[in-house]
C-alpha positions in Angstrom: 6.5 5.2 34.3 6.6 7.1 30.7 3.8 6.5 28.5 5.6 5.5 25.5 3.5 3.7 23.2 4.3 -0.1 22.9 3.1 -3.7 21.7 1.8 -6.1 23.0 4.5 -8.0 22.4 7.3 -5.6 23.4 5.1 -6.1 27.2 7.1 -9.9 27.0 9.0 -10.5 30.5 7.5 -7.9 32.4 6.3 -8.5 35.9 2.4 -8.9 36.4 0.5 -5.6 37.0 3.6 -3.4 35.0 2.2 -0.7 33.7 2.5 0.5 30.1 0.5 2.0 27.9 -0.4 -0.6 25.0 -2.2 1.3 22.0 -2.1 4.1 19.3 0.0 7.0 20.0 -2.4 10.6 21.1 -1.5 13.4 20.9 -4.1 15.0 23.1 -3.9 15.2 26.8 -5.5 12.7 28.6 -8.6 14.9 31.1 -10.5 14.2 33.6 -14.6 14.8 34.0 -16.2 14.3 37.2 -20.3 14.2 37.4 -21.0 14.3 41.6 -24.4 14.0 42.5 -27.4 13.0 44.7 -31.4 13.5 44.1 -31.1 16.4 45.0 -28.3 18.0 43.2 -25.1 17.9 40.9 -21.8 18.9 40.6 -19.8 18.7 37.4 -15.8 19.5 37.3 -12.9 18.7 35.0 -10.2 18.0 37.3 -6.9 18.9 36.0 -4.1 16.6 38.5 -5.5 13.2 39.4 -4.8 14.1 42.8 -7.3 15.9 43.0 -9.4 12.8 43.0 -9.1 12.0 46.6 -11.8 14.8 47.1 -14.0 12.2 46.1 -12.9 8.9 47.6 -15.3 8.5 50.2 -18.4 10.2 50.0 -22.3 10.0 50.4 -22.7 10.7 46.7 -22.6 9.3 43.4 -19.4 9.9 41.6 -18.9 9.1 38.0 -15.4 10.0 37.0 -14.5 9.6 33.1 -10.8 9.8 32.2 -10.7 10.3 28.5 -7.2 9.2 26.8 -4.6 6.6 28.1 -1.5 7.7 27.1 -0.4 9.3 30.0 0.2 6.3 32.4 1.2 8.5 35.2 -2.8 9.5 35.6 -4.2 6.1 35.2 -1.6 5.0 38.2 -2.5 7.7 40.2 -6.3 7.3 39.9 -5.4 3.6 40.7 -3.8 4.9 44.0 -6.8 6.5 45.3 -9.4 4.7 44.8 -7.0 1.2 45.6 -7.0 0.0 42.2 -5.6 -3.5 41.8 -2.3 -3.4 39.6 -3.9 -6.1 37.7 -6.7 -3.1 36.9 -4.2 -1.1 35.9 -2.3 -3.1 33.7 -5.5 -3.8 31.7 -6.8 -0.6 31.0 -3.5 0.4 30.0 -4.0 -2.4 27.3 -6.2 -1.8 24.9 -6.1 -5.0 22.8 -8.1 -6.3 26.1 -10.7 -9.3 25.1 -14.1 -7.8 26.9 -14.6 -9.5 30.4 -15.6 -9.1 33.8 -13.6 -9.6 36.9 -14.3 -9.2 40.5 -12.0 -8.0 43.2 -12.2 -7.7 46.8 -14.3 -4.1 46.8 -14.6 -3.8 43.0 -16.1 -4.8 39.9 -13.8 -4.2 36.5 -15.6 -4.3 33.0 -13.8 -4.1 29.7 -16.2 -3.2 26.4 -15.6 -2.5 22.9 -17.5 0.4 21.2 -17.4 0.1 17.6 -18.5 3.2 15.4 -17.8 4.6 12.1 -15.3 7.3 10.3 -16.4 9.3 8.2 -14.6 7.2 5.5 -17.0 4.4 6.6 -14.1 1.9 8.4 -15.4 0.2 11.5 -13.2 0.9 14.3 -13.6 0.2 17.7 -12.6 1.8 21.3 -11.7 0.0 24.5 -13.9 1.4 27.4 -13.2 0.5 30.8 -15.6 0.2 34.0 -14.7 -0.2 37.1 -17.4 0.0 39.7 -17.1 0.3 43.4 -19.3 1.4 46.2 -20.2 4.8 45.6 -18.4 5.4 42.1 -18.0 4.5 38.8 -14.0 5.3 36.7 -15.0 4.9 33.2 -11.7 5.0 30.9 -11.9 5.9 27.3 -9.3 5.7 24.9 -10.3 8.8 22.6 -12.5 11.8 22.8 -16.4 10.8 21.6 -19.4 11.8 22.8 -20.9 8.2 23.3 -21.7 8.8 27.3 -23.8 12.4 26.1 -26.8 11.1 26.8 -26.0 9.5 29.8 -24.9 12.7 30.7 -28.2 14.4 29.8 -30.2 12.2 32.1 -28.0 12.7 35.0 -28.7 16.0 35.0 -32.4 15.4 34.7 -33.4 15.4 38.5 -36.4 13.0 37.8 -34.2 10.0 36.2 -34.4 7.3 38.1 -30.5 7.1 38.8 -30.3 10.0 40.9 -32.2 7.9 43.4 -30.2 4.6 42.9 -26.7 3.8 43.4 -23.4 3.3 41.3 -24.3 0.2 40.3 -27.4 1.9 38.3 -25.0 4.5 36.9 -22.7 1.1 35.6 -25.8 0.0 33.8 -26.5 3.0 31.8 -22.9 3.6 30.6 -23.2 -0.6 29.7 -26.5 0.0 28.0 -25.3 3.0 25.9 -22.5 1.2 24.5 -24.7 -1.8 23.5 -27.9 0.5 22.1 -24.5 1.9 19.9 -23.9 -1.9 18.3 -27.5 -1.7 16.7 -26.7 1.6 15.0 -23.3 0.0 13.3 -25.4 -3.7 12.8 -28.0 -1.3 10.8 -25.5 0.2 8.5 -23.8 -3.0 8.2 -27.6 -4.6 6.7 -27.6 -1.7 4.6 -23.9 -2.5 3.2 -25.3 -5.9 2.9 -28.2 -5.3 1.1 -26.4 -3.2 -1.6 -23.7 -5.5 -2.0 -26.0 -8.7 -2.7 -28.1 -6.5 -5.4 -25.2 -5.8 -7.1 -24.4 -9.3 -7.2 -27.6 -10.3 -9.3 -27.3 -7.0 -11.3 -23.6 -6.6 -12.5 -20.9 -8.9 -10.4 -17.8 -7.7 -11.4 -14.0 -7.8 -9.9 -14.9 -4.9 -7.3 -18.0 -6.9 -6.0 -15.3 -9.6 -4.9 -13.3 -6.8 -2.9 -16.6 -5.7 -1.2 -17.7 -9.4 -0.1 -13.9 -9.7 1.5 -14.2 -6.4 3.2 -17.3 -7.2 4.8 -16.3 -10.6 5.7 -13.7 -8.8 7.4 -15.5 -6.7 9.4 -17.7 -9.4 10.5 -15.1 -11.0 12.1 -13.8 -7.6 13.1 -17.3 -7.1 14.9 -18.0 -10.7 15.9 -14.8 -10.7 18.3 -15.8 -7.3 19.7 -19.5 -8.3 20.5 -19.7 -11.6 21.3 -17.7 -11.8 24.4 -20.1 -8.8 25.9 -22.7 -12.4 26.4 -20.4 -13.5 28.7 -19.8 -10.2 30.5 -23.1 -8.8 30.9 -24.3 -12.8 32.3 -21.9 -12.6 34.4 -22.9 -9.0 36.2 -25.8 -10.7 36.3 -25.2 -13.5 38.3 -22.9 -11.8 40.7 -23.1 -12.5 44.1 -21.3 -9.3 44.5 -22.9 -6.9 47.1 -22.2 -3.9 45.1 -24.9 -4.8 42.2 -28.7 -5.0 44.0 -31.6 -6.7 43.2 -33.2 -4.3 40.9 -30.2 -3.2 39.5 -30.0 -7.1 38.0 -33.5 -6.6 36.5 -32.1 -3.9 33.7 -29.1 -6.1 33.2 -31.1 -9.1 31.5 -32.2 -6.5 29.5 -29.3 -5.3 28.4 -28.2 -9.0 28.0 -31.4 -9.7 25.6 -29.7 -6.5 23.6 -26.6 -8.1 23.5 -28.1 -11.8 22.2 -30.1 -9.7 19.5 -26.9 -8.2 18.2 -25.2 -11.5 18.3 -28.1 -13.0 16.0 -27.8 -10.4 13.5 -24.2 -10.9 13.9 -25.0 -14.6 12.6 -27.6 -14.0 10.4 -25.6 -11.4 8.6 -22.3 -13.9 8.6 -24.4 -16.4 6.7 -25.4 -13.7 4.1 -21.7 -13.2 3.7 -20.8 -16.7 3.2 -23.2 -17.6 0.8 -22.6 -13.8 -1.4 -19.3 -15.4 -2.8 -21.3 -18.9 -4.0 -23.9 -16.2 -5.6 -21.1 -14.2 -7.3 -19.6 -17.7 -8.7 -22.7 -18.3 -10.1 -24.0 -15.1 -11.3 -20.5 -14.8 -12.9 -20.8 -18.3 -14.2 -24.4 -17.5 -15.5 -23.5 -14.7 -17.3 -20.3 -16.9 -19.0 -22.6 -19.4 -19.8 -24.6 -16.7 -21.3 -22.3 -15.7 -23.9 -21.0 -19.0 -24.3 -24.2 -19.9 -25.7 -24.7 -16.7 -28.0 -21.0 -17.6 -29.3 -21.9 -21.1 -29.9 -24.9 -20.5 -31.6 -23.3 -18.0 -34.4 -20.7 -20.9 -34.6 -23.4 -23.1 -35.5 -24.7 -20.8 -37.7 -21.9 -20.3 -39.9 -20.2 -23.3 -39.9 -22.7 -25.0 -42.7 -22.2 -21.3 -44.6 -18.7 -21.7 -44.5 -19.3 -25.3 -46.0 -21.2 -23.8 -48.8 -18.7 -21.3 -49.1 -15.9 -23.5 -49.1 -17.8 -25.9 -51.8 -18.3 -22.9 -54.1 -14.6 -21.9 -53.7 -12.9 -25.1 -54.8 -10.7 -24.4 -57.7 -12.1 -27.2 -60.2 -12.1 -26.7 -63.8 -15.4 -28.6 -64.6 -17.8 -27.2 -62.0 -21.4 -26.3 -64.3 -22.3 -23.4 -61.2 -19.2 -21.1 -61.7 -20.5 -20.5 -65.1 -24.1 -20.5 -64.4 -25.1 -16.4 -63.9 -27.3 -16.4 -61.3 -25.0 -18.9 -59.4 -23.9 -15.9 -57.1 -27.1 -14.8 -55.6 -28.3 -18.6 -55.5 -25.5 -19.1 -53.0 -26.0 -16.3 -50.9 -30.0 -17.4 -51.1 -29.3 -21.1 -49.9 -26.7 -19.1 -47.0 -30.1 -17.0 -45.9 -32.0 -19.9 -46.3 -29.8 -21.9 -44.2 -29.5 -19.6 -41.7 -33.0 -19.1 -41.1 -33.8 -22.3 -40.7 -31.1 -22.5 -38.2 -32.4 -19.6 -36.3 -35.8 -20.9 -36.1 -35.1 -24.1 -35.2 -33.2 -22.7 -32.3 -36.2 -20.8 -31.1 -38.4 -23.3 -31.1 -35.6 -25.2 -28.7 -35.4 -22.2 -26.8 -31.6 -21.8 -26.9 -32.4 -18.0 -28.1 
């Protein structure tokens, strides 16, 4: 099989389990990092043929094996080979448009996540991560380089972390909860956005206030179809009756599923603040319309009994006694003041001004 980049759609009238590689094109190599350990020690390698895997197939330690990049389909079957991946694994990783979900095979467990994150330009994106969990190992499949695992990394290598005495299934946990603890770092920046979009609102709503409501809108959805189906996923490890998850393992799980519901509520909360941004932008815009509506309408008012006056005074009659009169001028332009104050008083005491 190449790894020639294709849609989703292109994939129509294959067999089940086919593989191809579904996703944006990289131009990287796709590598290999393997973290073998037990309480007592570690051994960390970069492995540079997936054959190599088979060193690790069946052994008395932990393996975690991250294969970072997807592109190559020939490594992804391979690693499938050795550990006796399901083709339907396969064909899912190879995917990356996957809905999150958990499935359960005859000696595994396969996860699919979304990690969302930031560029630097401040677009949400996210990443398809892959678990699949089996008796003594954990494959995690990434689609790009990142650094999310790090710190998962860093307490491996800590001889006093709890996972060094606990199984794979511990190991699965901490990868889960690393990519959840990343959702409340992009929900706080998203508040932020929020906040800074409804005070411009009240201050100054203008056409580019409209484009930022519709952006973030978007990215709600964006991160509403990424998170919410981790519910169902995380429940579901929960209430396995697979024998590769124990007892206490299940513990840190509802805990990571709390996590996962407190996302989701923000999620909510901050779609609501969305919705109701565009009725506030009508009506600030509306306000401030109404606004000079009413400052036109009132120097309307205001010179519409002047122009009366005006026109009176122009009226081309031959007997008219105040064209001749010489202080007929400023008497005009006195009764014009005169009208117009009372005018603008009037309106103050009405509060219009």
């Amino acid at each position: 099989m190449t790894g020639a980049v294709m849609k989703r759609s292109q994939k129509a009238g294959l067999p089940p389990g086919s593989l191809v590689y579904v996703g944006d094109e990289a131009a990287a190599r796709t590598t290999i990092d393997v973290i073998d350990y037990t309480q007592e020690q570690i051994d960390e390698i970069s492995v540079l043929n997936a054959g190599d895997l088979a060193a690790y197939r069946d052994r008395d330690t932990v393996t975690w094996i991250n294969v970072t990049g997807l592109h190559e389909v020939g490594v992804i079957e391979k690693t499938g080979e050795i550990f006796g991946l399901h083709p339907l694994i396969l064909e899912d990783i190879l995917n990356t448009e996957q809905r999150p979900k958990m499935e359960e095979y005859d000696e595994t467990i396969y996860v699919v996540m979304k990690m969302i994150g930031y560029l630097e330009d401040g677009k949400v994106v996210d990443e398809q991560i892959s678990l699949v969990l089996g008796d003594r190992y954990v494959i995690s499949f990434q689609e790009r380089p990142g650094d999310v695992f790090d710190p998962v990394c860093e307490r491996i290598r800590s001889p006093k972390w709890r996972a060094r005495q606990r199984g794979a299934d511990y190991l699965a946990y901490a990868l889960i909860d690393t990519i959840v603890d990343e959702y409340f770092h992009v929900i706080e920046r998203f508040g932020e956005r929020i906040e800074a979009v409804d005070d411009l609102i009240i201050a100054d709503p203008d056409p580019k206030t409209i484009r930022s409501i519709r952006e973030l809108r978007r990215e709600l959805i964006f991160l509403r179809k990424s998170v919410w189906p981790m519910r169902e996923v995380i429940s579901g490890l929960e209430r396995s009756d697979s024998t590769l998850i124990t007892h206490q393992t299940r513990l840190y799980l509802r805990d990571v599923y709390d996590h996962t519901i407190q996302v989701i509520d923000t999620l909510e909360t901050y779609r609501d603040m969305a919705a109701g941004m565009l009725d506030i932008y009508l009506s600030s815009a509306s306000n401030r319309m109404n606004e000079v509506m009413k400052v036109l309408t009132i120097i309307a008012t205001i010179f519409i009994p002047l122009s009366f006056i005006a026109g009176v005074f122009g009226m081309n009659f031959q007997h008219m006694p105040e064209l001749e009169w010489g202080y007929g001028y400023p008497a005009s332009l006195a009764l014009m003041a005169g009208v117009a104050l009372v005018l603008l008083i009037y309106f103050r005491r009405k509060r219009w001004i």
